[in-house]
Structure formats: C-alpha cells, structure tokens
C-alpha positions as CSV (number, residue, x, y, z in Angstrom):
1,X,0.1,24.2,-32.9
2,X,-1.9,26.7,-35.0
3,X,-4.4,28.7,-32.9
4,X,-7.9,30.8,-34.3
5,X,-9.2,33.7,-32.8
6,X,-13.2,33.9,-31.6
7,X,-12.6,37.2,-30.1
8,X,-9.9,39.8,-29.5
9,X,-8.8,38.1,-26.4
10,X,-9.7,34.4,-27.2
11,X,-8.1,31.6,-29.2
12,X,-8.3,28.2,-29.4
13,X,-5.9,25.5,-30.5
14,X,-7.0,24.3,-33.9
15,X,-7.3,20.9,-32.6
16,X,-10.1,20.4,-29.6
17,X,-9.8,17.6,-26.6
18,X,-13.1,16.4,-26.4
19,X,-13.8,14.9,-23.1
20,X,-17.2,13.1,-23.9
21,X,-15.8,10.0,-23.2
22,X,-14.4,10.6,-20.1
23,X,-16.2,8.9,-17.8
24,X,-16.2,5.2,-20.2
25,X,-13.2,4.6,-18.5
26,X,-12.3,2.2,-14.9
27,X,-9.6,4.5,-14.1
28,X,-11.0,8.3,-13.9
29,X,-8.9,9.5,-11.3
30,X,-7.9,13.0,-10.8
31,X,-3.7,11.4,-12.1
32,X,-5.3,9.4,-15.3
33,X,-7.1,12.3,-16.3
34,X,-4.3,15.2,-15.4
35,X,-1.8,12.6,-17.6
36,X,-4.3,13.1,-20.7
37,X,-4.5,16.8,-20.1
38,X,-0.6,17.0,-20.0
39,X,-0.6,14.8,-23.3
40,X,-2.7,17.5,-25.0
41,X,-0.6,20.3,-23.2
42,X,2.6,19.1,-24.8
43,X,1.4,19.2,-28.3
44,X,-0.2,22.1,-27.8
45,X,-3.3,21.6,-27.4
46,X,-4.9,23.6,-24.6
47,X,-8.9,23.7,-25.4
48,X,-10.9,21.4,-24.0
49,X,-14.6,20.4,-25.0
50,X,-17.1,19.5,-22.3
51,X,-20.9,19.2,-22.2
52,X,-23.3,19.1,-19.0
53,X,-24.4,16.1,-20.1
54,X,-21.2,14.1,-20.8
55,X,-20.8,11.0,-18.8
56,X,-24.7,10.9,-17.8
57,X,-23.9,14.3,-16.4
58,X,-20.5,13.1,-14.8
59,X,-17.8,14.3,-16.7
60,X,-17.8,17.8,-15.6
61,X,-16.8,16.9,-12.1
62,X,-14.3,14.4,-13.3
63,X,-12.4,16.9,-14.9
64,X,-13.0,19.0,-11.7
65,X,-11.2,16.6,-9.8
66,X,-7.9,16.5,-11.9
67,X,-8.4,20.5,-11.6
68,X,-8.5,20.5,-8.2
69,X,-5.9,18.1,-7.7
70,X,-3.6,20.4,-10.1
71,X,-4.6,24.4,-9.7
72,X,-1.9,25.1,-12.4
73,X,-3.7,23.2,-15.1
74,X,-6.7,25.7,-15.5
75,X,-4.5,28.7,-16.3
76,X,-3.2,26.7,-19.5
77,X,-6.5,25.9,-20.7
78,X,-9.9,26.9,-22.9
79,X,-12.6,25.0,-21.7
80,X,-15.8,25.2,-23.4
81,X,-19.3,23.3,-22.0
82,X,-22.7,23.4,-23.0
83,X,-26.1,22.8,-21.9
84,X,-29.8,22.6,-22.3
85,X,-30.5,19.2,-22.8
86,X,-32.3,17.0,-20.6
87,X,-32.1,13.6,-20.7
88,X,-33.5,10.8,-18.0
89,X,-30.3,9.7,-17.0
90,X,-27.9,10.9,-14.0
91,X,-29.2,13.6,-11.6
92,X,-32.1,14.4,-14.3
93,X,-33.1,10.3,-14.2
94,X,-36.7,11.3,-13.0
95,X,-37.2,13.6,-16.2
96,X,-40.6,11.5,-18.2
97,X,-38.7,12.2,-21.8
98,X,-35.4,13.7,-22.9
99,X,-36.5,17.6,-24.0
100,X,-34.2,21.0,-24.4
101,X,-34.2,23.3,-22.2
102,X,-33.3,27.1,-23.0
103,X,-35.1,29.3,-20.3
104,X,-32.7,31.6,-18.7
105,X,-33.3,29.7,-15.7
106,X,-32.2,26.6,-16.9
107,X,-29.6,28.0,-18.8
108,X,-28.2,29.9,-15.3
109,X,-28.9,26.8,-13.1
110,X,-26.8,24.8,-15.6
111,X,-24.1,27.3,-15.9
112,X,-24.0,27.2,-12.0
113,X,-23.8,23.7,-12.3
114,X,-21.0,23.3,-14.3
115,X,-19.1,25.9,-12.9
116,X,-19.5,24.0,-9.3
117,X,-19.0,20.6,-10.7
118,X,-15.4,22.1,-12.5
119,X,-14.2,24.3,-9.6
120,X,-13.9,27.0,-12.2
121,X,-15.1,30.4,-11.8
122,X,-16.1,31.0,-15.2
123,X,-16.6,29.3,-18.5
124,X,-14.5,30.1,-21.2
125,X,-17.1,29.1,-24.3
126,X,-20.3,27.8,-23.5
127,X,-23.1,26.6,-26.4
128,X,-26.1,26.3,-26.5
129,X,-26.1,22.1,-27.4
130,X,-29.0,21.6,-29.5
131,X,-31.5,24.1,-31.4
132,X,-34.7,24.2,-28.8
133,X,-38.5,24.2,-30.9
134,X,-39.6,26.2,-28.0
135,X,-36.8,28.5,-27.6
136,X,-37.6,32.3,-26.5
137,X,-34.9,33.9,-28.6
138,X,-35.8,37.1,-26.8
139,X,-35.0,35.2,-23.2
140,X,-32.1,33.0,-24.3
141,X,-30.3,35.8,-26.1
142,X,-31.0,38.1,-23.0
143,X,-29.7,35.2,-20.7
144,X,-26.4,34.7,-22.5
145,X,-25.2,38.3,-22.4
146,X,-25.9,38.9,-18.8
147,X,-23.6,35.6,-18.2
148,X,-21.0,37.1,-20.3
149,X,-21.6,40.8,-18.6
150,X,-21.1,38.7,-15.3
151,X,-18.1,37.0,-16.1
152,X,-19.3,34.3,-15.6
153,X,-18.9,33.0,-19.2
154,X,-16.6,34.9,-21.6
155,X,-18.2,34.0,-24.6
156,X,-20.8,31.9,-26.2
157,X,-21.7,30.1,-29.0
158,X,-24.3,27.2,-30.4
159,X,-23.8,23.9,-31.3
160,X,-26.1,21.9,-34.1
161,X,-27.7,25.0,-35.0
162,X,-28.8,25.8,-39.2
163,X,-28.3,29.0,-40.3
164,X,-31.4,30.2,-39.8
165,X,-31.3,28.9,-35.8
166,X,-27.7,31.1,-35.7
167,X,-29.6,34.5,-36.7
168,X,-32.8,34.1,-34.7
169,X,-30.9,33.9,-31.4
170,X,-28.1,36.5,-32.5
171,X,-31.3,39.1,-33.8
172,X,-31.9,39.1,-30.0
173,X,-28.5,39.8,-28.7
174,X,-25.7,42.1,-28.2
175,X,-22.7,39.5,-27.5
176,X,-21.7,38.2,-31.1
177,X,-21.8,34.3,-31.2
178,X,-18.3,32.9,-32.2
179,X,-18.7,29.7,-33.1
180,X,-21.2,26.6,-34.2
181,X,-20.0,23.3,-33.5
182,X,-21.0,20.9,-35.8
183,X,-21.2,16.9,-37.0
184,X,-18.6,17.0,-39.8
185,X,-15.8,14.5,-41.1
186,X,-15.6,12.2,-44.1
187,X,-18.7,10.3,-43.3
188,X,-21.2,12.9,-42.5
189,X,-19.8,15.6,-45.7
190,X,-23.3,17.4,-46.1
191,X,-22.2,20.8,-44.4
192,X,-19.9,21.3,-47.5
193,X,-23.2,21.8,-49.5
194,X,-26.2,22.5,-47.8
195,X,-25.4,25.9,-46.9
196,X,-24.0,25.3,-43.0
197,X,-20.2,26.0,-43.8
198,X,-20.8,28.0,-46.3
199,X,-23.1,30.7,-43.8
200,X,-20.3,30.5,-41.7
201,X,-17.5,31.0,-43.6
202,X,-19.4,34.3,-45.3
203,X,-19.1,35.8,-42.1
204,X,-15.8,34.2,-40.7
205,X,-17.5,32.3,-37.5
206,X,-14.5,29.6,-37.1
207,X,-16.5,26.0,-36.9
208,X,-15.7,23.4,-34.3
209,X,-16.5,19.8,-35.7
210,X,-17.4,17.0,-33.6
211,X,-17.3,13.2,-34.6
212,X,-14.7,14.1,-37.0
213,X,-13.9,10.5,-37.5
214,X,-17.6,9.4,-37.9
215,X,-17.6,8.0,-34.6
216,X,-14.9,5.7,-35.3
217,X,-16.7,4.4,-38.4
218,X,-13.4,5.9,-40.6
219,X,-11.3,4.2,-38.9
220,X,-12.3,0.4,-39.4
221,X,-13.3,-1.8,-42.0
222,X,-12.0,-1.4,-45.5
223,X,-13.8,0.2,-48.4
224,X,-12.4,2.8,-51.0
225,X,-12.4,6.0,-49.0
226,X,-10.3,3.9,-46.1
227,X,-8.0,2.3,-49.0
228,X,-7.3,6.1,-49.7
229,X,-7.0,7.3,-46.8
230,X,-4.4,4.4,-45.7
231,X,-2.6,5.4,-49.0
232,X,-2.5,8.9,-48.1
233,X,-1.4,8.2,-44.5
234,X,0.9,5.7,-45.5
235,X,2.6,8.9,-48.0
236,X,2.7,11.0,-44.5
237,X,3.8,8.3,-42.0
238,X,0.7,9.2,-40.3
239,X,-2.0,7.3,-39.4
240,X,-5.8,7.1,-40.9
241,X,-7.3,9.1,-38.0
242,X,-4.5,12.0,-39.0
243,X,-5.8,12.4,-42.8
244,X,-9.2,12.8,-41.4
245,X,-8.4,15.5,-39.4
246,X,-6.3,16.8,-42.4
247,X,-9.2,16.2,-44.5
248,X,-11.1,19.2,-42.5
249,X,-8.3,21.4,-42.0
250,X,-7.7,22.1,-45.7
251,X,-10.7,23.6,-45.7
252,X,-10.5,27.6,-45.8
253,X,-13.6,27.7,-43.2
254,X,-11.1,27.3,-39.9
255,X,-13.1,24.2,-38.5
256,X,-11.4,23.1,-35.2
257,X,-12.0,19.1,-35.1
258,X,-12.8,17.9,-31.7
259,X,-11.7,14.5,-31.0
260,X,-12.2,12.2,-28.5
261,X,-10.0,9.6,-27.4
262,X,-9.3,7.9,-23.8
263,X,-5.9,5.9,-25.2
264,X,-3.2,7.9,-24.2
265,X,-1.2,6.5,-26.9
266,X,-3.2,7.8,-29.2
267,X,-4.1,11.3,-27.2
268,X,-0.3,11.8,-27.8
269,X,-0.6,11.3,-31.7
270,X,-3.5,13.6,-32.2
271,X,-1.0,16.6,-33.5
272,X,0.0,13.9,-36.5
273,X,-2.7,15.7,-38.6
274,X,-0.7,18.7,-38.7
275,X,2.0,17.0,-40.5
276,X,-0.5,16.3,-43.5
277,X,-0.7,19.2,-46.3
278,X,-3.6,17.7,-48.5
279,X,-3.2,19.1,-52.5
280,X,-6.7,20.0,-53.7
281,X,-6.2,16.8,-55.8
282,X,-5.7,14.8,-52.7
283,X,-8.7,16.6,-51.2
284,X,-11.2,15.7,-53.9
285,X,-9.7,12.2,-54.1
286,X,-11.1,11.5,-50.5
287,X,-14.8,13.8,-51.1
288,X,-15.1,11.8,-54.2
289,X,-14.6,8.8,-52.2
290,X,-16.9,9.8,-49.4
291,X,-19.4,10.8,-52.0
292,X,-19.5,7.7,-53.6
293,X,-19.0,9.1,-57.1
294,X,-17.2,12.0,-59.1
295,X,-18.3,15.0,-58.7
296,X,-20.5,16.8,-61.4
C-alpha cells in the first residue's frame, strides 16, 4: 500500500477506513469491529477516519471498545477525528438547532471527549469538520497549536473548508495545516474546477475525499458513466467501486479516498483499486461521462 506524508513524522495509507457507519450495524462488538480493523491491517491499510459526531456521537467509543479489547491495535494505526459540530442528537439531543462550534473550549472539551471515548492518549489528525460563520480565527488557530504543543493531537487539519476558509485559520497559526478533506468522487466532480484541488495541489496539502463513491449513488443503477465504469472494471477484474477509487488516484493532487463500508467482504476488497492504472484516455472517458458532455 502506497503511503503520503503530512509531516516529517506522519503518513497515511493512500486509502482511508472511514468509520462513519459504524454504529448502523446489530453486531458492534469490540470482535466484529477488531475483525474489520484486521481486514484493513492486512491490506495495508492502517488510517482510520472518525468524527465526534459519527453514530449520533457513538462511534468513537465503539471503536474504543475493540481498542481496549486489543492494546496492540493502536500502535499500527493513524486515527484522525474531528469536531465542532453540534447536532440535537445523542449526548447533545437537548441542543434547540444543529450549529458549529469552534471556541477553544469546545474544541478542548471535544478533544477530551474523544480521546476518553477512544482510550487513546492523543489524536493523530484532527479537523476542524465544517467551516464555522462565527469562527474566531485568532482563537481557533491559537486552540489548535496548544493541542499539538500538548501532545495531545499531533497534527491538524480542516475538513469542507474553501480556500479562502484554509488561509484565514492558517494566517492565525504557527502549526501548518496538512490536509482538507473533501466531498469528491465521480458524482460530486466540481473540486477539479472550482479552484479547491487546484489551491491545494499549488501548495502540496495531500486531500482526503470522503463519499468517494457518491454515497453509493456510483454503484447502482445503470447509466453511461456506470456502463463505463463496469467496462473498465470488467478490463481490471475489479469491481465498479475499485475504478472509482482509481478514478481519484490518478490524479497528481495525492487525494486519499475514504471509504466506508460495514461488509467485510467488501472491507477486504477495498485495495482492488490499486490494481487499476487509468490512461489519461480512460480518465477523461469517465469525467466526460460524469460531466454529461465532452469537454470544451
């Protein structure tokens, strides 16, 4: 498994566990979820994407209890969270309307939170999960380096933030942000051109793209852009999901897809889209496709 650097002393795999869905599952036992752990381990795939509020704010602490149950595991993994939304569900249920949050002292509460709820004792990338109207970039940027100074995080990022988001918070830091996750994938194409992938790329901030199979949307029904991609993954002996993922690796950018799955069949098939080497021409056959038209 390819890895990318964020820092001098951080990489990730290229391809990301996200653990959104963790908790949609009858069975989220500290064994179900250490067997889906070991199914990434064995291809290689050792970073693992979390959110405070995944699983109505539940899926921290069900990955906390396959942790616990295994001490070993944490040593062979990245595990990035994030945090300042507040939704009225789980323990924030009595909040009157969903809002973000990004006052140090949420930002610390939440980071206690998490670390609590994982039985970690530190973070290994945390973002900042959606681009706060009210943010302080003074106070959040101030925030964020004292939890790196502290050890208790050892490196942040953002998440859904434009260009213009990314440099107000980093004007008011002195940790460098390393990364901006992002919605990208054959069905939601616009970072390409409006500027997002393009920032980033400039100054070689490696992406991480969530929803990389458009939520699932890619992979049913039939229409041109699946008839391609099924010819394409029939040419591989791969299977549609893998020529999505391909689809964003080719890029030059280094975008790290994070994908989501609870079918352990299919958790042990993620690596299949490092079998697919897209040609440019291959490339533009599925944008053109996911356009809807040639290109200009």
């Amino acid at each position: 498994m390819d890895r990318i650097s964020l820092t001098s002393d951080l990489s990730f795999s290229r391809l990301v566990y996200g653990m959104w869905r963790i908790g949609d599952v009858e069975d989220t036992s500290p064994a179900h979820v250490d067997a889906k752990i070991q199914a990434c381990l064995d291809q290689g795939i050792t970073t693992f994407d979390q959110a405070d509020i995944y699983g109505d704010y539940g899926a921290e602490e069900i990955l906390g209890g396959a942790l616990r149950a295994n001490p070993g595991l944490r040593n062979q993994m990245e595990i990035v969270t994030k945090c300042d939304i507040i939704a009225p569900i789980g323990r924030w249920s009595h909040a009157p309307v969903k809002y973000y949050d990004t006052s140090r002292a949420h930002i610390e509460a939440s980071v206690e939170q998490s670390l609590k709820g994982m039985g970690i004792d530190h973070i290994d990338l945390l973002l900042i999960h959606r681009p706060d109207p009210l943010m302080d970039h003074n106070e959040t940027g101030a925030a964020l380096d004292d939890l790196v100074a502290n050890g208790k995080v050892r490196t942040v990022g953002v998440s859904n933030f434009r260009p213009r988001d990314w440099e107000l918070l980093q004007s008011a830091m002195k940790t460098q942000l390393v990364t901006n996750q992002l919605e990208i994938s054959l069905s939601e194409i616009s970072p390409f051109t409006n500027g997002d992938i393009a920032f980033h790329q400039r100054h070689d901030h490696p992406m991480m793209a969530w929803s990389p199979l458009g939520g699932g949307s890619l992979m049913t029904g039939t229409s041109d852009l699946t008839q391609r991609m099924d010819a394409l993954a029939s040419e591989f002996g791969v299977d549609r999901a893998a020529v999505a993922i391909a689809f964003l690796l080719r890029h030059p950018s280094k975008i790290l897809p994070v994908l989501g799955t609870n079918n352990l069949s299919r958790i042990q098939t993620i690596s299949d889209a490092m079998k697919v080497s897209l040609s440019r021409e291959a490339w533009f056959t599925l944008y053109e496709a996911a356009l809807g038209k040639e290109v200009p």
